[in-house]
C-alpha positions in Angstrom: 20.9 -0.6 -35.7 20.9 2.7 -34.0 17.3 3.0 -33.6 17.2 -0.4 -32.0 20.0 0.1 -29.8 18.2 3.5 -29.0 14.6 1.5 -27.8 17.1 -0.9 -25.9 18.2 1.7 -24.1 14.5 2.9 -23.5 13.3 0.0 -22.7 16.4 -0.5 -19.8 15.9 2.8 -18.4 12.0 2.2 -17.6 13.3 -0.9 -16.0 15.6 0.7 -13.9 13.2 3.1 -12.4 12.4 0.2 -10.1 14.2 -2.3 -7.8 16.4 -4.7 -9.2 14.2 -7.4 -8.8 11.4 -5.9 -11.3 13.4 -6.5 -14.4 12.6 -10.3 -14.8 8.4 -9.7 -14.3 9.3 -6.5 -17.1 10.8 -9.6 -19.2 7.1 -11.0 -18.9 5.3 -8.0 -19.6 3.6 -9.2 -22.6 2.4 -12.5 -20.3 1.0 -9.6 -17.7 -0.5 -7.7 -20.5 -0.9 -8.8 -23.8 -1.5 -5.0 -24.4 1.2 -3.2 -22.8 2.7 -1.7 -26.0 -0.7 0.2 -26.1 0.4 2.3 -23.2 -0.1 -0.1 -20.0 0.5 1.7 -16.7 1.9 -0.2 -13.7 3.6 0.6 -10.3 5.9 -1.5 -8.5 4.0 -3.6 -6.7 1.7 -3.9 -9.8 5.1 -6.2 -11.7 4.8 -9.3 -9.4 1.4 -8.9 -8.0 -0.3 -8.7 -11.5 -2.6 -11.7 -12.3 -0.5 -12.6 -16.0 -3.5 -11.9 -18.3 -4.0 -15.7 -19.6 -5.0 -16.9 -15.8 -7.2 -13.9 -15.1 -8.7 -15.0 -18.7 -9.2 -18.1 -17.0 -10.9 -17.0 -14.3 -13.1 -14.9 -15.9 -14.5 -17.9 -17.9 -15.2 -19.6 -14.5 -16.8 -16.5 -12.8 -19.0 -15.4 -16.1 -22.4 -14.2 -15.6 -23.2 -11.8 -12.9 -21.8 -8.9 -11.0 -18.8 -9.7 -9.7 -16.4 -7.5 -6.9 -12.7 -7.7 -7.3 -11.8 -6.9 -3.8 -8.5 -5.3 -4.5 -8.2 -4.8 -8.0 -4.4 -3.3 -8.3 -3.8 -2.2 -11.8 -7.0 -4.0 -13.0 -5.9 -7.3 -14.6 -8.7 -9.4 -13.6 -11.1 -6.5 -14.0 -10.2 -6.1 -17.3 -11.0 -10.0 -18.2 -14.1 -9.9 -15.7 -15.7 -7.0 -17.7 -15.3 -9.3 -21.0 -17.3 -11.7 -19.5 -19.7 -11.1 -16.9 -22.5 -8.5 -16.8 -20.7 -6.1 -14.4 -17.8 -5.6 -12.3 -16.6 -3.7 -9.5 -13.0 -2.8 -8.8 -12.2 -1.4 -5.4 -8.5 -1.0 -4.1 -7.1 1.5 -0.9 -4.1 3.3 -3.1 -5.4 5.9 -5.2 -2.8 5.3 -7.5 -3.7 2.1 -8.7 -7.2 2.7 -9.2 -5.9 5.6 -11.7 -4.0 2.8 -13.7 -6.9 0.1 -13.3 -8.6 2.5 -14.9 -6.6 4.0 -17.2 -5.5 0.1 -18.5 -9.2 -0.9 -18.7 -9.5 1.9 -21.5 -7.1 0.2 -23.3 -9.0 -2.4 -23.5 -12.0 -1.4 -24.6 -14.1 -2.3 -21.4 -13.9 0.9 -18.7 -17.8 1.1 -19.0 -18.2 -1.8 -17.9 -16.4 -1.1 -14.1 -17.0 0.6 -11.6 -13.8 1.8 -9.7 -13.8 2.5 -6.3 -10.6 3.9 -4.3 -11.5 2.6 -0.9 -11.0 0.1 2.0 -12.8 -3.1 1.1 -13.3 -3.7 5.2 -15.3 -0.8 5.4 -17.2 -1.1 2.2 -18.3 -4.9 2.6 -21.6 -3.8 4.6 -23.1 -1.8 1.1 -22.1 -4.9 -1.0 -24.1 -7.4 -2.7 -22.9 -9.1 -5.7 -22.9 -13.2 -7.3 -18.8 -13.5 -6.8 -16.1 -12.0 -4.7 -12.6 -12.3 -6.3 -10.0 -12.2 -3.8 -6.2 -11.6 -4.7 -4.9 -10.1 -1.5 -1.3 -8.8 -1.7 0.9 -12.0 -0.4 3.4 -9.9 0.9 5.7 -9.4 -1.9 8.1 -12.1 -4.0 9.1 -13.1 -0.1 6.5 -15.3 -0.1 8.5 -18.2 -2.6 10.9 -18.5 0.0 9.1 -20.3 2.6 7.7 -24.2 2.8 4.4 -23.3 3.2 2.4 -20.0 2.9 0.3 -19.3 6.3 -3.3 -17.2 5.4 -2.9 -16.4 9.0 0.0 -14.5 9.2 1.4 -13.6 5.4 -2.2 -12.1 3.4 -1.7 -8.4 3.9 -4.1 -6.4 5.0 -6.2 -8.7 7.2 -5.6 -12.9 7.6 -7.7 -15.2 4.8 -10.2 -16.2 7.6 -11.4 -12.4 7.9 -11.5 -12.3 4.6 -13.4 -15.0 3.9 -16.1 -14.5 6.2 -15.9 -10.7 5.2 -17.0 -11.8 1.4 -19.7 -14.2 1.9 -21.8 -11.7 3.4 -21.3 -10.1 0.2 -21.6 -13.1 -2.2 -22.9 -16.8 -2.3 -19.5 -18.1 -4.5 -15.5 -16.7 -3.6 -12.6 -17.0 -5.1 -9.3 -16.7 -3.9 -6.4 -16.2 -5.5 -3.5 -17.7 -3.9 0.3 -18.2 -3.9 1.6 -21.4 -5.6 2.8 -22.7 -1.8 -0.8 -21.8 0.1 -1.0 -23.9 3.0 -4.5 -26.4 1.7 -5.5 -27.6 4.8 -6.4 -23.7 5.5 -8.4 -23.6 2.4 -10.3 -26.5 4.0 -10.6 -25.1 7.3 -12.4 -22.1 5.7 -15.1 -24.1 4.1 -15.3 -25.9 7.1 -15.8 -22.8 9.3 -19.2 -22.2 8.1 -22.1 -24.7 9.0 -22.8 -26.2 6.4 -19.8 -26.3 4.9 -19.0 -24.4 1.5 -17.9 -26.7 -1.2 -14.3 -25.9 -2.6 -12.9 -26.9 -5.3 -8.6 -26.2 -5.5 -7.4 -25.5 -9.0 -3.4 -25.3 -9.9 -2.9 -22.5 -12.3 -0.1 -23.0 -14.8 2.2 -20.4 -16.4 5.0 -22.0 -19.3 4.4 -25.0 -17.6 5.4 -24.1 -14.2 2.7 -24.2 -11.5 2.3 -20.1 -10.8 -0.8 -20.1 -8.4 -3.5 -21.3 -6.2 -7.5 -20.4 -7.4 -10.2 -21.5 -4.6 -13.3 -21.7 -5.3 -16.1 -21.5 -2.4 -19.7 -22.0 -3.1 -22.6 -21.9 -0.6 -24.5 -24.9 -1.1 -27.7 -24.2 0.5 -27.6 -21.9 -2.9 -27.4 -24.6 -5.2 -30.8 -26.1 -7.2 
């Protein structure tokens, strides 16, 4: 009993090192990471912003094949499925910091060969890129963004709205996905596929978690690219 009391008491003082509102994403850590015992590294923001691994599984089945960009990667949990299945990826994000635990978590996994990390501002590296997918999970803005009816791309994405970025990636890539909170605003997402001429084709997929609805995926494709 001592020694479990004793890894109780780790366990609580690694969540405590954070805000108060960490503790319940540290509850889901094994959902995050089905690795994390192995030595998984994550900073704050890294708890709620982390794709939980079994959707960024999912998406990696859809986006297989290719080179793929994951526009701001974090701590590298849909790099980490991307380099299982696609040919290569590359993970760019501003903070220093995160690329070392992308990185760093990637190892774990067996697949750090297969990435390409890049600390850096995706704005100003768009020009140099050319890949077959953009993946887009743009901080929302922090666990704030539950509280409202609807989640405006135009105002709440941090750093730039959803229409930059959109138009930012397909010079980059002739299919993006965006990742997206559960309450996205879908008449947006149809604006953006109806901003270019033609129009993209989207497809809107609800992404489940214990059976309550966690996220938004959006699929664009550029259909003068198809056949």
């Amino acid at each position: 009993m001592k020694v479990l009391d004793l890894g109780l008491e780790l366990k609580l003082q690694e969540v405590v090192q954070f805000s108060a509102d960490i503790g319940k994403y540290w509850y889901q850590r094994y959902l995050l990471f089905s690795r994390y015992d192995n030595g998984i590294k994550m900073d704050e923001e890294g708890w709620f912003s982390v794709t939980p691994e079994s959707i960024a599984r999912h998406h990696a089945v859809r986006c297989s094949g290719g080179l793929i960009v994951d526009c701001f990667t974090g701590v590298g949990g849909n790099a980490i499925q991307f380099a299982q299945k696609s040919k290569h990826v590359i993970a760019i994000d501003i903070d220093p910091k995160k690329i070392e635990y992308a990185q760093h978590n990637a190892a774990i996994y067996g697949v750090n060969d297969q990435i390409d990390f890049i600390k850096g501002d995706f704005f100003v590296l768009a020009p140099k890129l050319k890949a077959d997918t953009v993946f887009l999970s743009p901080p929302w803005g922090g666990p704030d963004y539950a509280k409202v009816e609807k989640y405006d791309m135009k105002t709440m994405l941090q750093p730039h709205d959803g229409y930059l970025l959109f138009h930012t990636a397909r010079e980059i890539a002739s299919r993006i996905v965006m990742f997206l909170p559960r309450n996205v605003d879908l008449n947006q997402l149809a604006e953006l596929s109806l901003s270019v001429s033609p129009p993209w084709s989207l497809e809107v997929e609800k992404n489940f978690l214990n059976g309550k609805l966690k996220a938004i995926t959006a699929y664009f494709d550029d259909t003068t690219m198809k056949g």
